[in-house]
C-alpha positions as CSV (number, residue, x, y, z in Angstrom):
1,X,103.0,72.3,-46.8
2,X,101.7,69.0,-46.5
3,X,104.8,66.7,-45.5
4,X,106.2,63.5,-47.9
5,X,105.2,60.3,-47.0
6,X,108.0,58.4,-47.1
7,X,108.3,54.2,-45.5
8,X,111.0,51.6,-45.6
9,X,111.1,48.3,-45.4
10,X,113.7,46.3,-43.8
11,X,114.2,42.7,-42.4
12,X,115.8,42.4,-39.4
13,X,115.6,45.0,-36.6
14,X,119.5,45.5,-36.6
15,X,121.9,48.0,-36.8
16,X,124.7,46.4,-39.3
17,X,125.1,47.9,-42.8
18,X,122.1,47.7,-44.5
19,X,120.3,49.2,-41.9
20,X,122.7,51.8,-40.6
21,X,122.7,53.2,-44.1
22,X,119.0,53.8,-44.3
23,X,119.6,55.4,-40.3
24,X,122.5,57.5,-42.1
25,X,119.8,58.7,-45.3
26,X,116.9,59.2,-43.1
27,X,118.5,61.5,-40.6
28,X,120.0,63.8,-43.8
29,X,116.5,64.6,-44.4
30,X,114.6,67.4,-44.3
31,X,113.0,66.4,-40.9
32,X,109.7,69.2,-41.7
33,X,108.8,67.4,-45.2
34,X,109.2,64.0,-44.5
35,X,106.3,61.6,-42.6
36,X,109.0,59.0,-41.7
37,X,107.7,55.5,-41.6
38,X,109.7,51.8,-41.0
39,X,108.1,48.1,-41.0
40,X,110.9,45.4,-39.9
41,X,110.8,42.4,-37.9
42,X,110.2,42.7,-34.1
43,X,112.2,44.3,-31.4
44,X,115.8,44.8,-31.9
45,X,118.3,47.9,-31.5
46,X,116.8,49.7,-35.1
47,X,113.2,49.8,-33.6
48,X,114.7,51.8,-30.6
49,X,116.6,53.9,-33.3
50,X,113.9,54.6,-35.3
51,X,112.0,55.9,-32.1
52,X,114.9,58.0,-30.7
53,X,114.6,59.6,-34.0
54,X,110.8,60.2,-33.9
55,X,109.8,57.7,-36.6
56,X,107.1,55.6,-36.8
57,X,107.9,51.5,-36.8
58,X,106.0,49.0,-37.6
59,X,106.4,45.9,-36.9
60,X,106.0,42.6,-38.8
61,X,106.3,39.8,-36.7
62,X,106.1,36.9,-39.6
63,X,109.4,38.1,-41.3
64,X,111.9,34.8,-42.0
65,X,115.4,35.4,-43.5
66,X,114.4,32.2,-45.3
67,X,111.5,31.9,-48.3
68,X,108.3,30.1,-46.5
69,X,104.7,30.1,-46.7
70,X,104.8,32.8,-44.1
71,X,105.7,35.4,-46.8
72,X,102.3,35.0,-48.6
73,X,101.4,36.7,-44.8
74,X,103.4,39.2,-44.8
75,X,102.9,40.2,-48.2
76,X,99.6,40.5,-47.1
77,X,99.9,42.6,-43.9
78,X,102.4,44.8,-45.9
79,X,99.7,45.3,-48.2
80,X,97.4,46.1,-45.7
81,X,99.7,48.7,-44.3
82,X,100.2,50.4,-47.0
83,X,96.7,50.5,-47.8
84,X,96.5,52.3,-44.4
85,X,99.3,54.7,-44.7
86,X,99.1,56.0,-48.3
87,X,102.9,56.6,-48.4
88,X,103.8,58.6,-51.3
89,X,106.9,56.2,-51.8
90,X,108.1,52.9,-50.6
91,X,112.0,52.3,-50.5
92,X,112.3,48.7,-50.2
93,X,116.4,47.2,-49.1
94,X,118.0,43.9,-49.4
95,X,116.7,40.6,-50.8
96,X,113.5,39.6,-49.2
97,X,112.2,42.8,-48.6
98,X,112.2,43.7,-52.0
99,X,111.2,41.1,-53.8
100,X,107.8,41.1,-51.4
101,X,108.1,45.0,-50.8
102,X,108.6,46.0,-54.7
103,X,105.5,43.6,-55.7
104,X,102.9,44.8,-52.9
105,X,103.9,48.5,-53.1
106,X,102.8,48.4,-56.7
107,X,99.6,46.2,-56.4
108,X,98.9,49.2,-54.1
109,X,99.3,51.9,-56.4
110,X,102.5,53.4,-54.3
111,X,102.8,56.9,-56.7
112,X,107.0,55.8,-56.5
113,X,108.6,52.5,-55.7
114,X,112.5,52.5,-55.0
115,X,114.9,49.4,-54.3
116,X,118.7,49.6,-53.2
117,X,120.3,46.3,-53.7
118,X,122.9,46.3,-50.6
119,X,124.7,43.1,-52.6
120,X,122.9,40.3,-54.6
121,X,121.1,37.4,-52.8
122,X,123.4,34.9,-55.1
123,X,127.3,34.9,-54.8
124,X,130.3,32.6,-56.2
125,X,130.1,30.2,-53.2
126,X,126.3,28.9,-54.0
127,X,125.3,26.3,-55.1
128,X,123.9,27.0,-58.5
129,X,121.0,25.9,-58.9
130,X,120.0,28.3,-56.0
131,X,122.3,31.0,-57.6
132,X,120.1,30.5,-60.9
133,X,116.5,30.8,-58.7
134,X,117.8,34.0,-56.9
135,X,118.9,35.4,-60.5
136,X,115.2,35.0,-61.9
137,X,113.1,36.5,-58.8
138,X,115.6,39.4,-58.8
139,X,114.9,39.7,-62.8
140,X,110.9,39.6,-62.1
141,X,110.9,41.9,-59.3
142,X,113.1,44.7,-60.8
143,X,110.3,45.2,-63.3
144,X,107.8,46.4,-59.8
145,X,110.4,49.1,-59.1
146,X,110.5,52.8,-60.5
147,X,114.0,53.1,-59.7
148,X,116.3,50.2,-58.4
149,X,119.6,51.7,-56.6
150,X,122.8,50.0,-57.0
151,X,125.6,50.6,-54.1
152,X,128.3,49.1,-56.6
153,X,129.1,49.6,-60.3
154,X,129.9,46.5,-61.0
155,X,126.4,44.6,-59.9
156,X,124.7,47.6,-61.8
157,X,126.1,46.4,-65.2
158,X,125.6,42.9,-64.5
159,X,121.9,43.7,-63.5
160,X,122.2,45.1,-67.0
161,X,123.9,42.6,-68.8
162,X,122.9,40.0,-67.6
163,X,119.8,40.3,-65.7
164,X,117.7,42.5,-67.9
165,X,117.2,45.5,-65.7
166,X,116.3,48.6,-67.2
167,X,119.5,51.0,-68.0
168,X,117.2,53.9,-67.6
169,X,115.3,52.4,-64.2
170,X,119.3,51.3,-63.0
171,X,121.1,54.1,-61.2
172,X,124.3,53.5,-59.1
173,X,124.6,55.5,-55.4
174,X,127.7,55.2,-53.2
175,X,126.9,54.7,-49.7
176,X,128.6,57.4,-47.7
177,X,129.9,58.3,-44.3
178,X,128.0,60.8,-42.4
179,X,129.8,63.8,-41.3
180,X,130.3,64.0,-37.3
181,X,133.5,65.6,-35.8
182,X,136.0,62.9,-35.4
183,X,139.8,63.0,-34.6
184,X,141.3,61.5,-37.5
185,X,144.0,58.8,-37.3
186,X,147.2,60.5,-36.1
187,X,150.4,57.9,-37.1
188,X,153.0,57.7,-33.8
189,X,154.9,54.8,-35.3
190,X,155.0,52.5,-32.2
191,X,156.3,48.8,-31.6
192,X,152.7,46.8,-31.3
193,X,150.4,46.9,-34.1
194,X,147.4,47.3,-33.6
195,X,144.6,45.8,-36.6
196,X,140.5,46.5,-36.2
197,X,137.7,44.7,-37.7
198,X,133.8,45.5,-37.8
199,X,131.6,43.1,-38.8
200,X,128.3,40.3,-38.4
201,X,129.9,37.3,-37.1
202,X,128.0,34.7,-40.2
203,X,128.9,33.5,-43.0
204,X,129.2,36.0,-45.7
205,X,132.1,37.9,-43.4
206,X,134.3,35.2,-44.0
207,X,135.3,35.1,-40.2
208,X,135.7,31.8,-39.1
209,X,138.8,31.8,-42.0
210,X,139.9,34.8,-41.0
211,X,140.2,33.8,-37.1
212,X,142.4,31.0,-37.8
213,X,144.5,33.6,-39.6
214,X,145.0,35.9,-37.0
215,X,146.1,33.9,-34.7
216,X,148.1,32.3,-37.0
217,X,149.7,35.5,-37.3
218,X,149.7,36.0,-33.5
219,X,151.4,33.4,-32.5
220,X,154.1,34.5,-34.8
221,X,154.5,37.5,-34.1
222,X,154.0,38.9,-30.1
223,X,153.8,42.6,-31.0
224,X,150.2,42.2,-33.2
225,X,147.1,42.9,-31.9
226,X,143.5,42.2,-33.6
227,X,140.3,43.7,-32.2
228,X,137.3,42.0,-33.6
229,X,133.6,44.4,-33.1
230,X,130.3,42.6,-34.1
231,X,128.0,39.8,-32.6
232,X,126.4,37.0,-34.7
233,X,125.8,33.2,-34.9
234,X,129.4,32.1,-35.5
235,X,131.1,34.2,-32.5
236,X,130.9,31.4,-30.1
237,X,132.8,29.0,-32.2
238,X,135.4,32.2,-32.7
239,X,135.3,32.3,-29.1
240,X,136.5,28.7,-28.7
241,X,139.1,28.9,-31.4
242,X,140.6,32.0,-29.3
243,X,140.8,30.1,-25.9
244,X,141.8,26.6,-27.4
245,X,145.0,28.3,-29.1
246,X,145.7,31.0,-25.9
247,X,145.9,33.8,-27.5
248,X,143.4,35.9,-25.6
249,X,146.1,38.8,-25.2
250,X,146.2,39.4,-28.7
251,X,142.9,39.1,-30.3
252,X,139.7,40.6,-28.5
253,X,136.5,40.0,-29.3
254,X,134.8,43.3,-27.8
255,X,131.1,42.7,-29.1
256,X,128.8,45.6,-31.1
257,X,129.9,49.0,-30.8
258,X,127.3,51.9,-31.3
259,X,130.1,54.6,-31.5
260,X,132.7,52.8,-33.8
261,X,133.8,55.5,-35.7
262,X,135.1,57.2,-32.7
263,X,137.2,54.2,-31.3
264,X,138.5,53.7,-34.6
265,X,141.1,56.4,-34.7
266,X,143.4,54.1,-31.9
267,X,143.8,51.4,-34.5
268,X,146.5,51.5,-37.0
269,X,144.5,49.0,-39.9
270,X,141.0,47.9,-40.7
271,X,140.2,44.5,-41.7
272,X,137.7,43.2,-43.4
273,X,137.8,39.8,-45.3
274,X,134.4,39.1,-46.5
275,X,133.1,36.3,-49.2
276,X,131.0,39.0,-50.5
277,X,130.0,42.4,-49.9
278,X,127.7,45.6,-51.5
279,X,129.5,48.6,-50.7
280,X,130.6,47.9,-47.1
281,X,130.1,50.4,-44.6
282,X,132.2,49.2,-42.1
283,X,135.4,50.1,-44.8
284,X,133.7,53.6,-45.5
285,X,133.9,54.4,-41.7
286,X,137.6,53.4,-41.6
287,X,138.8,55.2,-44.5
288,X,137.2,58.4,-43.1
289,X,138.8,58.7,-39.7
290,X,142.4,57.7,-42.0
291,X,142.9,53.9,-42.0
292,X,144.2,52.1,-44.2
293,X,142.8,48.9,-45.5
294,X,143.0,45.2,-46.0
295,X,140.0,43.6,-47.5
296,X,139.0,40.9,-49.4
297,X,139.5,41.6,-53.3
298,X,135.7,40.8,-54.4
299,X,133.0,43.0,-56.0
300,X,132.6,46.4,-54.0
301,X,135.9,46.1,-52.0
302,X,137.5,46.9,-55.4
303,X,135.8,50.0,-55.7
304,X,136.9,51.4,-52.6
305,X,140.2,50.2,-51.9
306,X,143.2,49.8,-54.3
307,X,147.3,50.2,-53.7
308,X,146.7,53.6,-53.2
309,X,145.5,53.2,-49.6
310,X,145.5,49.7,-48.5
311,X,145.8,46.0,-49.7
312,X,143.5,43.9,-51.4
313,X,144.0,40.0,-50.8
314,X,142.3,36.8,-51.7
315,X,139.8,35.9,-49.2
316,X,140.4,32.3,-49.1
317,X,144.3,32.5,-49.5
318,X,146.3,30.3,-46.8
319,X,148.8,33.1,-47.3
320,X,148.3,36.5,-48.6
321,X,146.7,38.1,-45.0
322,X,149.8,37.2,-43.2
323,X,152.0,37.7,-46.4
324,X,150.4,41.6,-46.0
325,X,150.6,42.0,-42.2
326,X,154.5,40.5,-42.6
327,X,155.0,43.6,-44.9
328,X,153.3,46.1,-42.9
329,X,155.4,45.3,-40.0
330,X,158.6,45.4,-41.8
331,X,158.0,49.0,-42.9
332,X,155.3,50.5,-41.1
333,X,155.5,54.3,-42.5
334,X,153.5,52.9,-45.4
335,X,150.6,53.1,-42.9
336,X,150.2,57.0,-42.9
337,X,150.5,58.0,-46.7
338,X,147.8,54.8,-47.3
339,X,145.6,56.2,-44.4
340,X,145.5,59.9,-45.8
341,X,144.5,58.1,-49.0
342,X,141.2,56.9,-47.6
343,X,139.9,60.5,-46.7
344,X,140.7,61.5,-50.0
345,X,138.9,58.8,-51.5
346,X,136.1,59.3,-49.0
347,X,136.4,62.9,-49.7
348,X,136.3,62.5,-53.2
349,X,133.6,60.0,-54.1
350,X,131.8,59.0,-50.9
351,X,130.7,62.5,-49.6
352,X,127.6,62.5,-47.0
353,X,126.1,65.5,-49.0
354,X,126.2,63.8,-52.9
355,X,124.5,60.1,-51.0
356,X,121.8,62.8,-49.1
357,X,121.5,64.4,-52.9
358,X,121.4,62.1,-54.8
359,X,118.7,60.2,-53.0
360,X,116.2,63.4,-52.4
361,X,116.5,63.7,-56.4
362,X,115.3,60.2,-56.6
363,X,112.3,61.0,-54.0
364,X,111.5,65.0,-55.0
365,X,112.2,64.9,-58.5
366,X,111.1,61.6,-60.0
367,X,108.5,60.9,-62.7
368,X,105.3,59.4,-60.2
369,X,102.6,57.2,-61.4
């Protein structure tokens, strides 16, 4: 049987959410019907994945986070790769990629075009002019895609409502967990606490703000610990604000992790206090192996955590994360009945199998041109 040509274009050759997830989709695959392709940017820790895997990448050296001339070049060399390849479908993620991806793939007469939107490009704390521009090129380039994926509910109905996406082209797909054979979180109710966070040190994670927090909290309180995973521009200044106030004993900044989900388990909360978010991965994970959660209350967070198992705070608030952590500490046996929570939640909506499903329907089953 002659196999599926499937390619997917990312950005940056990382392994942080966005990318993770299409590592996550691509390995629930039938391996014998799919002709695995991926163009990204350069070298980087993806491109190694995607060969450990036995994938083809491709890479695209011109790729900018910001718009440039340089796109008219890529959008050209993408064109020209597809040209060369033939894939039977092109599934295009984030911002950049699919505005250029979604346009080319369809000036090249890809039989099926597919775009998951990991979280708009535009966000409350823009400027709006900029908010406004973003807005109209994700309009325009909705139209080049057969299906665009939503990881949220609520950006689908705004992409409907607001932008003018298609109801019947719109279609909204959890991100999920994949299934591996972890110990969950077992709760020996001890003095310290001990809180985790997973995340790109930058801007949109909210972590400068949420440094000056912790050790806010820290300083108040001996027996909390904070355990910070990730890399990214802003980690030196975190660095600085960690050895300026001395409180190098209780918060740890322990750099990217490939095997998260199995250190996870020793931690007795996740944190995550980000500006804006899709459908975060990093929470997914944590709820899985039976953590609780504290997380910004924003688009996405909300559809994942609630009082049920965990605590949803203002990400700006001078107060409400130590507020949270005061109350944790003062009765700490909330920590277990939240944590089972999360599996069931995970169990519930975000199942590996339903994300793997519901994606091979989109690729297998799908009107094509």
């Amino acid at each position: 049987m002659k196999k599926i040509k499937l390619l997917h274009i990312q950005l940056l050759p990382l392994l942080s959410g966005v990318q993770n997830m299409m590592i996550s989709l691509l390995s629930g695959l039938d391996q014998a019907k799919y002709d695995i392709y991926i163009i990204s940017k350069g070298d980087g820790p993806l491109v190694e994945k995607v060969k450990e895997n036995g994938w083809t990448h491709i890479a695209v050296k011109d790729w900018d986070r910001n718009i440039s001339l340089k796109d008219m070049l890529v959008a050209f060399h993408i064109y020209n790769i597809l040209k060369k390849i033939k894939p039977d479908i092109v599934h295009t993620h984030s911002s950049k990629p699919g505005f250029i991806g979604r346009i080319v793939a369809q000036k090249a007469k890809i039989p099926l075009v597919i775009h998951t939107i990991h979280g708009f490009p535009f966000h409350p704390y823009q400027n709006r002019a900029i908010s406004f521009f973003y807005q109209k090129l994700e309009s325009y380039a909705a139209n080049y895609a057969h299906h665009n994926v939503f990881v949220n509910n609520f950006e689908r109905e705004y992409a409907i409502q607001k932008l003018g996406f298609e109801p019947e082209k719109s279609i909204t797909i959890y991100n999920a967990v994949q299934n591996m054979n972890i110990q969950k979180k077992e709760y020996n109710l001890h003095e310290r606490l001990e809180i985790v966070s997973v995340l790109r040190f930058w801007k949109q994670k909210n972590i400068v703000f949420t440094m000056k927090k912790a050790i806010e909290v820290v300083k108040k309180h001996k027996n909390v610990f904070f355990t910070f995973y990730g890399d990214g521009e802003l980690l030196p200044e975190c660095k600085k604000l960690i050895t300026k106030s001395g409180v190098s004993d209780n918060i740890q900044l322990k750099g990217w992790c490939e095997n998260i989900l199995f250190l996870l388990p020793k931690y007795d909360v996740f944190l995550l206090n980000s500006l804006w978010e899709g459908l975060s991965i990093s929470i997914l994970e944590a709820m899985s192996v039976g953590l609780p959660i504290i997380c910004s209350k924003i688009k996405g967070n909300t559809e994942l955590v609630d009082s049920s198992n965990g605590w949803l705070i203002n990400p700006l608030s001078d107060k409400e994360l130590k507020q949270c952590i005061e109350q944790i500490i003062t009765n700490k046996s909330i920590l277990e009945e939240k944590g089972k929570d999360s599996i069931k939640k995970v169990t519930k909506l975000f199942r590996y199998e339903l994300f793997i499903q519901s994606y091979k329907d989109l690729y297998e089953n799908s009107k094509k041109q």
